[in-house]
C-alpha positions as CSV (number, residue, x, y, z in Angstrom):
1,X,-20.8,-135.6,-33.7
2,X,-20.7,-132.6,-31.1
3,X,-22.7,-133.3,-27.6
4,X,-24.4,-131.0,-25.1
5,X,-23.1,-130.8,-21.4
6,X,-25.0,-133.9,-19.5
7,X,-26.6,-135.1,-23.1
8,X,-23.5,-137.6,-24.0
9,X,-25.8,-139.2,-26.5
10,X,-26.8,-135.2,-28.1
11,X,-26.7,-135.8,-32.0
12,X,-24.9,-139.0,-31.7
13,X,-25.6,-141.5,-35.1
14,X,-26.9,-144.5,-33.6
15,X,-27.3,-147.0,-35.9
16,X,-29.8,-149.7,-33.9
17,X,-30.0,-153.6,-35.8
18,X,-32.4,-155.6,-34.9
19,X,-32.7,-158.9,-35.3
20,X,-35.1,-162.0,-35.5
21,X,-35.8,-162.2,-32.0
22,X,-38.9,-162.4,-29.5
23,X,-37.2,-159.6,-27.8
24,X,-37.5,-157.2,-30.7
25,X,-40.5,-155.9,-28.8
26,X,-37.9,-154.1,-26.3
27,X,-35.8,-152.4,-29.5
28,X,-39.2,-149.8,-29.8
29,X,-38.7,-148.8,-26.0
30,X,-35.0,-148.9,-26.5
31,X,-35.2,-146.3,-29.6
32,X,-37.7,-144.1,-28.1
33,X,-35.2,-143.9,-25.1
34,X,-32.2,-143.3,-27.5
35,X,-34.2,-140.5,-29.4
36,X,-35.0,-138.9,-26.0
37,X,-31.4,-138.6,-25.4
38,X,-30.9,-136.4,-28.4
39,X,-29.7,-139.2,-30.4
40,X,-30.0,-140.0,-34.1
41,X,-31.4,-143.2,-34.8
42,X,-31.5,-145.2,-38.3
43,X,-32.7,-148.8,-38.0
44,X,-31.4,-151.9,-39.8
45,X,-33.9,-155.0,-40.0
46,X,-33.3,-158.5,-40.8
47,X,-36.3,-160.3,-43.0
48,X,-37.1,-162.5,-39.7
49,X,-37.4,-159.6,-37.1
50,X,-40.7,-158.2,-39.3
51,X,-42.1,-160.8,-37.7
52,X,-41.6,-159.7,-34.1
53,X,-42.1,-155.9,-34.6
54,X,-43.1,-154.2,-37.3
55,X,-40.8,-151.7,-39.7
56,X,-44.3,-149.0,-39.7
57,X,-43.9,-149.4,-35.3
58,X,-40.0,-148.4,-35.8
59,X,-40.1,-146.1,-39.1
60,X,-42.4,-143.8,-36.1
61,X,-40.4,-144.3,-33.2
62,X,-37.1,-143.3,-35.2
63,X,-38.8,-141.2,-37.6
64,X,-36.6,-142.5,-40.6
65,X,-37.5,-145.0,-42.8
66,X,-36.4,-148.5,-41.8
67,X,-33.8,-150.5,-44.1
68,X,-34.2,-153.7,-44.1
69,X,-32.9,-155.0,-47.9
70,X,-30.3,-153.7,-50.2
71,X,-32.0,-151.5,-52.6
72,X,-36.4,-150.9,-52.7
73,X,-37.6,-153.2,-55.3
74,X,-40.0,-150.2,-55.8
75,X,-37.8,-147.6,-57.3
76,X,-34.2,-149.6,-57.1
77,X,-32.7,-146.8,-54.8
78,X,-29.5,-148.8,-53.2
79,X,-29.0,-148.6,-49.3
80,X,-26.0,-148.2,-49.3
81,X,-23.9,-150.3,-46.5
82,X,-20.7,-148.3,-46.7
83,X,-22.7,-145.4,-46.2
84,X,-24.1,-146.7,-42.9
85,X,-21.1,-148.0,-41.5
86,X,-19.5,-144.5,-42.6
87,X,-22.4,-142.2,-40.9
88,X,-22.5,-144.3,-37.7
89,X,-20.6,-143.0,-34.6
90,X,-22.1,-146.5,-32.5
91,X,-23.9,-149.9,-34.4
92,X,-25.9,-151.5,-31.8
93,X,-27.2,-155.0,-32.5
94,X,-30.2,-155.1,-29.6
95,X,-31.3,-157.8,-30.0
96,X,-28.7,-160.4,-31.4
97,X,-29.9,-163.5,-31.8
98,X,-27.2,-166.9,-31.5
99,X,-27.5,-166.8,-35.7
100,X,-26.4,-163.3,-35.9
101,X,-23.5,-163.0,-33.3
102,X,-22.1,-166.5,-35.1
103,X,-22.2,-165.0,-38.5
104,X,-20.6,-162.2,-37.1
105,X,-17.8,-163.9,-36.0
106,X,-17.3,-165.7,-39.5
107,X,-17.7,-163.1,-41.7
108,X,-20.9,-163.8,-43.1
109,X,-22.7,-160.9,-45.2
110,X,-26.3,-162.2,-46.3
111,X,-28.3,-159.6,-45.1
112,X,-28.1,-155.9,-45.1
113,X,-27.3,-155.7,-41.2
114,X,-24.5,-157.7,-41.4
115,X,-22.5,-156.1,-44.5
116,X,-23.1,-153.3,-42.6
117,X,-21.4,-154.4,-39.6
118,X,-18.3,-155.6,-41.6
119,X,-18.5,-151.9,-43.3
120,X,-18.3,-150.1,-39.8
121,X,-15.9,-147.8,-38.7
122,X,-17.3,-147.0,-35.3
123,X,-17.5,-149.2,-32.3
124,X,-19.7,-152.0,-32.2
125,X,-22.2,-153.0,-29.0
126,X,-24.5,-156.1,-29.0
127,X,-27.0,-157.2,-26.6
128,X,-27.3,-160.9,-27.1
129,X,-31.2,-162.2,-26.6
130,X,-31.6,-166.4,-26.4
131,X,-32.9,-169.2,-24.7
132,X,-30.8,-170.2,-21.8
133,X,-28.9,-173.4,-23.4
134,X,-28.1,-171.5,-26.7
135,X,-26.8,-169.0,-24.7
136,X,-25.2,-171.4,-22.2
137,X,-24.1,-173.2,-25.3
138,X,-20.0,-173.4,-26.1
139,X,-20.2,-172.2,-29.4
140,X,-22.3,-169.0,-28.5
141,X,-19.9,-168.2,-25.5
142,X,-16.6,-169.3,-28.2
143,X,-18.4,-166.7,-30.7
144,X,-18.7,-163.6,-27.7
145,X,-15.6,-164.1,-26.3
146,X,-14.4,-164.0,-29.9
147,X,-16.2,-160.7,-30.5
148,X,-14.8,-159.2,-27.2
149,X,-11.3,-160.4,-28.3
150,X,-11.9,-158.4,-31.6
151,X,-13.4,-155.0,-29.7
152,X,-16.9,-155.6,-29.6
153,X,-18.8,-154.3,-26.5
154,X,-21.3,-157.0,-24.9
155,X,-24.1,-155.9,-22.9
156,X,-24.6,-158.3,-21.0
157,X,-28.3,-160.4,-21.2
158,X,-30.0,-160.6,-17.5
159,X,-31.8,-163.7,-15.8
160,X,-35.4,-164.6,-15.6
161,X,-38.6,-165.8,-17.4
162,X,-37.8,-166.8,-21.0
163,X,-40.3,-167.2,-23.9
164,X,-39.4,-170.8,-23.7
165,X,-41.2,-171.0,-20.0
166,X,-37.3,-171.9,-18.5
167,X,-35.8,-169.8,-16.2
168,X,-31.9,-168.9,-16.5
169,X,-30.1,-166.3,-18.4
170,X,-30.6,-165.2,-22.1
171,X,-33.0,-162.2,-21.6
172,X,-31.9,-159.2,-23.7
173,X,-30.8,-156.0,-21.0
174,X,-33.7,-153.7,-20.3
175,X,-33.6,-151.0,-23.1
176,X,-32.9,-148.4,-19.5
177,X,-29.8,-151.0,-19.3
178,X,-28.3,-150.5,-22.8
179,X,-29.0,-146.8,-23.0
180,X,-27.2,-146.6,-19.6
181,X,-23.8,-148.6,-21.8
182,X,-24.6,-146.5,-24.7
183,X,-23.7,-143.2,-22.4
184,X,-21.1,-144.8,-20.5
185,X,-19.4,-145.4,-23.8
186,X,-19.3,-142.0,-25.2
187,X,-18.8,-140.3,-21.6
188,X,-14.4,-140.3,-21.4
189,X,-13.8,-141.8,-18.7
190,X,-11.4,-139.4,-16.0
191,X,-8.0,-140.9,-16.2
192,X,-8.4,-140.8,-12.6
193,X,-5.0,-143.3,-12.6
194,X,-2.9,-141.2,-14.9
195,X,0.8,-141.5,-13.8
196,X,0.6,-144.4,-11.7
197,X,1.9,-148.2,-12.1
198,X,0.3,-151.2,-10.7
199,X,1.7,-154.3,-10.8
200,X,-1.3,-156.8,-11.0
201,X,-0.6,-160.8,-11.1
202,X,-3.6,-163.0,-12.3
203,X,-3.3,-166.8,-13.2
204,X,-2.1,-169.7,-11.7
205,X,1.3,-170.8,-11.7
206,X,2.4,-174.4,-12.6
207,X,5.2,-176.7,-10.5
208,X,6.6,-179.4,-12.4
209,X,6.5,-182.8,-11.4
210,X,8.5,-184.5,-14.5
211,X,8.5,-183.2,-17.9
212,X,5.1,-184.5,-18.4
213,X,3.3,-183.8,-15.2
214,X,2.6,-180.6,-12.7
215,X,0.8,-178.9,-9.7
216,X,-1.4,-176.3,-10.5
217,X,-5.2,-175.0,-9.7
218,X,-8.2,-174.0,-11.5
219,X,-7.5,-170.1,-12.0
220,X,-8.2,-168.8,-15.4
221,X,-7.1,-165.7,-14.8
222,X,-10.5,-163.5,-15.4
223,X,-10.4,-161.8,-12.6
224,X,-6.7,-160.4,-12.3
225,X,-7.3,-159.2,-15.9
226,X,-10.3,-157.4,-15.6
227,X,-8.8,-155.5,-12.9
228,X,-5.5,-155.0,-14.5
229,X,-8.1,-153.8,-18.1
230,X,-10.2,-151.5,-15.1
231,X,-6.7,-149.8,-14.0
232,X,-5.6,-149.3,-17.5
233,X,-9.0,-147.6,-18.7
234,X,-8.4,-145.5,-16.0
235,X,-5.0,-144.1,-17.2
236,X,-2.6,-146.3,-15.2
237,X,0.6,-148.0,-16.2
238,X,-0.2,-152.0,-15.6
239,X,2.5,-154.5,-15.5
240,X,0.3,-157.6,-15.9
241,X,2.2,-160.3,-14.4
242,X,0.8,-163.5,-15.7
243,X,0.2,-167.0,-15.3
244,X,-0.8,-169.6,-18.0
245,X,-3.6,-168.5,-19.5
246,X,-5.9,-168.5,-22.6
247,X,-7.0,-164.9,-22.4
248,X,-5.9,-161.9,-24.9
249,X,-3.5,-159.2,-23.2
250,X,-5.9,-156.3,-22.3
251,X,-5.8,-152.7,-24.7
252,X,-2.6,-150.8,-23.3
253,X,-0.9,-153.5,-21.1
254,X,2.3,-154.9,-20.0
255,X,2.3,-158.6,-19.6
256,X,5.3,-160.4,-18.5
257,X,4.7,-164.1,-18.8
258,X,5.6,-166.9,-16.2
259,X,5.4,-170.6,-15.4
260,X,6.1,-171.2,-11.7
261,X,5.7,-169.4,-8.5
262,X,9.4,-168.7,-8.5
263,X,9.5,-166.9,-11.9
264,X,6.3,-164.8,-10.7
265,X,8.1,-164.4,-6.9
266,X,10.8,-162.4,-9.5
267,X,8.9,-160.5,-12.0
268,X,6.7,-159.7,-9.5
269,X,8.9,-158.0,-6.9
270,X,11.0,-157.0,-9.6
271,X,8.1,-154.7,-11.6
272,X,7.3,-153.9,-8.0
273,X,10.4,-152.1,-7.2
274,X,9.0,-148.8,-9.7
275,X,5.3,-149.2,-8.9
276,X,2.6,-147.1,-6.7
277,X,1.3,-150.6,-6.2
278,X,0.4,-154.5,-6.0
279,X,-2.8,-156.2,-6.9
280,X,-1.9,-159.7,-5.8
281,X,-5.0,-161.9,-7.6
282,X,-2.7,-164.4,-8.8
283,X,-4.0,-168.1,-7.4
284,X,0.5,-168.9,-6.6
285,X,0.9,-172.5,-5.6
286,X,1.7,-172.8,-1.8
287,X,4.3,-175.9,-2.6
288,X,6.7,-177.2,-5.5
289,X,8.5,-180.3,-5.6
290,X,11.7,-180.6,-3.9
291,X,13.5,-182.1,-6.7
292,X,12.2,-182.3,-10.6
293,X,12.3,-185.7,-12.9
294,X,14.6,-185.3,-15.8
295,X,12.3,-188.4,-17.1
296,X,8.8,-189.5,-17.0
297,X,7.9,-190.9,-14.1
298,X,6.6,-194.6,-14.8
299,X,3.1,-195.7,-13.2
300,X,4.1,-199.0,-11.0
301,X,1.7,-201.2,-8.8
302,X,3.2,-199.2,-5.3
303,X,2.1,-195.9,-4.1
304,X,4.1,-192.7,-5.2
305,X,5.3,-189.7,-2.4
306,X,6.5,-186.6,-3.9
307,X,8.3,-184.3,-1.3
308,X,7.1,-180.9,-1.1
309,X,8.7,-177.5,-0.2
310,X,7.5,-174.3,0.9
311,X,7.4,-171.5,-2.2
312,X,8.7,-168.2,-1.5
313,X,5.3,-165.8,-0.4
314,X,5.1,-163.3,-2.6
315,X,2.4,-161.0,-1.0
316,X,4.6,-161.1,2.3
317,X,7.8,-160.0,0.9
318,X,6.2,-157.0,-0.8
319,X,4.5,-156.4,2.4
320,X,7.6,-156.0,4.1
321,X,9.1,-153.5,1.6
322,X,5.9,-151.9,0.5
323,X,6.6,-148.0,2.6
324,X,4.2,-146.1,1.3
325,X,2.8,-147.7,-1.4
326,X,-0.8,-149.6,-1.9
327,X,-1.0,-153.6,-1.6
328,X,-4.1,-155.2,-2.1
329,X,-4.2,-159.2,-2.1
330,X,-7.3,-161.7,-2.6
331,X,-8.2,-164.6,-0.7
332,X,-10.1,-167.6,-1.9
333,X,-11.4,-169.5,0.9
334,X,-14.4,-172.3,1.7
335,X,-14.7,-172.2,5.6
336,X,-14.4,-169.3,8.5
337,X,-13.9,-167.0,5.3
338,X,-13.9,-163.8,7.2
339,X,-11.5,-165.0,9.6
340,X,-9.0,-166.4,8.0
341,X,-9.3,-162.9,4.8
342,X,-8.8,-160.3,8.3
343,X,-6.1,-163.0,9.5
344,X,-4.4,-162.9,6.2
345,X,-5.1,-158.9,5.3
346,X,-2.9,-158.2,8.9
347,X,-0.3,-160.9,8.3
348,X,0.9,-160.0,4.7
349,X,0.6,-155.9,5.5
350,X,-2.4,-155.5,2.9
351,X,-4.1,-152.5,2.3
352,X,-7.2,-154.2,1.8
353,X,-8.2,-157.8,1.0
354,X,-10.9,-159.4,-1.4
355,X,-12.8,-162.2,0.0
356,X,-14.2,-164.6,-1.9
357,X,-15.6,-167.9,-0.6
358,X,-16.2,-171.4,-3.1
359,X,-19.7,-172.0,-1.5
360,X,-21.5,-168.8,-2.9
361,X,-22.9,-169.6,-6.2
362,X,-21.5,-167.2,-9.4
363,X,-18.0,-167.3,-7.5
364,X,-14.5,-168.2,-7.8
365,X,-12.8,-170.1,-10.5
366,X,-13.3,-169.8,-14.3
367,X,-16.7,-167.9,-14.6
368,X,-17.6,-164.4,-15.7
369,X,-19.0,-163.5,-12.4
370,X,-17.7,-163.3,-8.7
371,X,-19.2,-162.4,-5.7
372,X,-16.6,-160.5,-3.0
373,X,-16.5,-158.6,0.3
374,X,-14.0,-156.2,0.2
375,X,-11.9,-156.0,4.2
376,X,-10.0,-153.4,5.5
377,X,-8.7,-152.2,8.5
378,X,-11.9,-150.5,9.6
379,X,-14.5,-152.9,8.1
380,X,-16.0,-154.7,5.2
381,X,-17.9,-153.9,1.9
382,X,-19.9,-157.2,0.5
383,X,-20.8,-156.2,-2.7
384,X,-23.9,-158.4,-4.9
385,X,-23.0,-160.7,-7.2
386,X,-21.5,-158.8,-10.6
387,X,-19.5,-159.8,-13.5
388,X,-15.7,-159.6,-13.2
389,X,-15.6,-156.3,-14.7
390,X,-17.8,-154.7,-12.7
391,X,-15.9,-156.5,-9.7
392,X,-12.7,-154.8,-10.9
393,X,-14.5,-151.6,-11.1
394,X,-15.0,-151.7,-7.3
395,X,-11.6,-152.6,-6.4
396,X,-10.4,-150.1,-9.1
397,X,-12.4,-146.8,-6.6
398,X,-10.9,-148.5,-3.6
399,X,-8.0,-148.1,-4.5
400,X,-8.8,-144.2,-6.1
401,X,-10.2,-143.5,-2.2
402,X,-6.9,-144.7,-0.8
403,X,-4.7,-142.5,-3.3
């Protein structure tokens, strides 16, 4: 469907699921905000969410009668599901309950919303709404990272009072929120990066003890690939340099796997050699062993030494041959932070250096958010606690305003 100038959402087929949650209340604010936006809105009800709001308050707000079963046991007429999924150009799921996004991930079709979310041809954005331990909950983060893996957008649910009297995340986005993810989606993004390469290394690298045994740290990973995702939205050419990891290669990325810091010391400098660029958020291990068992090692009753030698640094050699080109390293640290990031951003010839310090809460290792101060040469930046993404967002302008 065509839009208007600053009206990304003009004429746009929203097609807006609601499902059987306490936060239905915020779909009627969310579709009056969609309509307002020059959207088209058809809602899709499960049985439950009547209960929360009703289809007379929506059928008003949307002005199109609401579907909530497979054909009106009235007069028989069938609502077609292929037909949705065909006229849709977005399916938004606000809210999605635990039930929902888990039948979504397994393929289950018992209700009219869901066949038509296995009918849809257009992208697919849900904004999870739960108590704080379903949310929290392995299978419910197993089932959205699942979705993500698959293309699903997730907007993300914010923190406070719950219907349950706890405190903690699992409130549905504001409807402002969504609408705000809705435009962002169907507003191209500039390929403000077009023609550039970035090397980016995320992960953490592995030093083998014996054929059983090895050094390593807590990386996952997240927050090398958001940024090398962020760079490659933006048009660049990324060569993802990676660590072990359980994460899915990002849409329109290069990854070159590796084990130790000596494999990523050569991919690295060697995808470095034709890039505009480094992003150096790999966590590399400082030391391997000197010498590597052939053999398991057998526990005795006496102590065990294993000698330790230096890896080759990374971040400095590219410093040293970088000319003209951008280098941007991270450093995780848990005392005199500042310090030891400026110390660090002058010694390896960065361009600019993200902080990041173990004692803030939401930060470092293994979770969706992080909480950085970005350090240059002229000052710092300490930016709020935000999700990875929008983390890699942040470093992703730096870098525009130094190009």
């Amino acid at each position: 469907m065509a839009n208007a100038g600053n009206r990304p959402l003009e004429g746009r087929h929203i097609l807006l699921g609601i499902t059987g949650s306490i936060a239905a209340y915020k779909s009627a604010a969310l579709c009056r905000l969609l309509k307002r936006e020059g959207a088209e809105v058809q809602v899709v009800m499960t049985a439950l969410a009547k209960q929360f709001i009703t289809p007379l308050t929506m059928a008003t707000l949307s002005r199109r009668p609401i579907l909530v079963e497979f054909f009106d046991p009235e007069n028989g007429q069938w609502n077609s599901h292929v037909s949705l999924g065909e006229w849709a150009d977005l399916t938004l799921i606000a809210p999605a309950t635990a039930n929902t996004l888990a039948k979504m991930t397994s393929g289950v079709a018992d209700n009219l919303l869901l066949t038509t979310y296995l009918s849809a041809r257009c992208p697919v954005m849900v904004a999870p709404a739960m108590d704080l331990d379903m949310y929290a909950h392995y299978t419910t983060q197993r089932n959205l990272n699942e979705l993500r893996e698959h293309g699903v957008s997730i907007v993300e649910p914010g923190s406070g009072e719950l219907a349950s009297g706890l405190e903690g995340k699992g409130r549905m986005a504001e409807p402002e929120e969504i609408v705000e993810a809705i435009k962002a989606h169907f507003t191209e993004k500039k390929k403000s990066l077009s023609g550039k390469h970035f090397v980016v290394t995320a992960g953490a690298t592995i030093e083998p003890i014996d054929p059983v045994r090895f050094l390593s740290n807590h990386s996952s990973g997240k927050m090398g690939y958001a940024i090398a995702e962020e760079l490659a939205s933006r048009g660049a050419r990324v060569t993802l340099v990676s660590g072990r990891t359980a994460l899915s290669i990002p849409a329109g990325v290069e990854r070159v796997d590796v084990l130790s810091a000596e494999e990523m010391f050569q991919a690295t400098t060697r995808a470095f050699a034709e890039a505009d660029g480094a992003i150096m958020a790999a966590a590399v291990a400082d030391y391997t062993p000197v010498s590597v068992a052939d053999h398991k090692l057998k526990k005795s009753d006496n102590d065990l030494s294993i000698a330790l030698k230096r890896t080759k640094d990374i971040a400095a050699t590219l410093g040293q041959e970088k000319g003209g080109r951008l280098l941007i390293g991270f450093a995780m640290e848990t005392n005199d932070e500042e310090a030891h990031a400026s110390e660090k951003l002058t010694k390896k010839n960065f361009d600019f250096i993200v902080l990041n310090s173990l004692r803030d809460k939401g930060a470092g290792f293994r979770g969706d958010t992080n909480k950085v101060t970005l350090i240059d040469h002229t000052g710092k930046e300490s930016l709020p606690l935000m999700t990875k993404r929008e983390v890699a967002a942040r470093i992703a302008d730096k870098i525009e305003t130094l190009l």
